[in-house]
N, C-alpha and C positions, 0 to 999 in steps of 0.2 A: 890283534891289536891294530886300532888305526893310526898308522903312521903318516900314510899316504896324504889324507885329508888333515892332519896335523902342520906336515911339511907343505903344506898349497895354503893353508890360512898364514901361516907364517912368512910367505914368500908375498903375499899379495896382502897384508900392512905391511909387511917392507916396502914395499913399492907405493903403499899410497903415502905412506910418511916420508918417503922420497920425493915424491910428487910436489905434498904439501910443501916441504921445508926447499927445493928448487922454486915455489913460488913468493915463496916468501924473503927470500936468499937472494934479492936484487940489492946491488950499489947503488945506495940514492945519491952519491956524488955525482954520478953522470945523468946527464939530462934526461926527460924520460923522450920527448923527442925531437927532432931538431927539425928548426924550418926548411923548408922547399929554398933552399937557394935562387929558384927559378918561377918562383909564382911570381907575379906581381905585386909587391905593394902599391899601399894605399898612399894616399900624398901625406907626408908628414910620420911616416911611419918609422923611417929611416932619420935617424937627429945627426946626420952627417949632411944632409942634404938640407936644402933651406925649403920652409913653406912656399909658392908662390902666392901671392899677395893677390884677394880677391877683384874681380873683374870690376872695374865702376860703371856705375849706371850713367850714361850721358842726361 
């Protein structure tokens, strides 16, 4: 009787419906990723901060 090879297909779909269902098994309440605190913005990027006002041409 094959047991052996019974108990091994059964152990590895358990594990790949483990697999799947940990990928699929995320909180979309939390953000998927959060900015670089420390990049650089762009000008205007930030609505706390004011545009500076473009350069005039003399």
């Amino acid at each position: 009787m094959a047991v052996r090879p019974l108990v091994i297909g059964i152990l590895f779909i358990g594990i790949l419906v483990a697999i799947i269902l940990s990928i699929t098994w995320i909180d979309k309440t939390q953000p998927m990723r959060q900015p670089d605190p420390l990049a650089p913005a762009a000008p205007g990027a930030n609505p706390t901060t004011p545009v500076p006002p473009p350069a005039q041409q003399p």
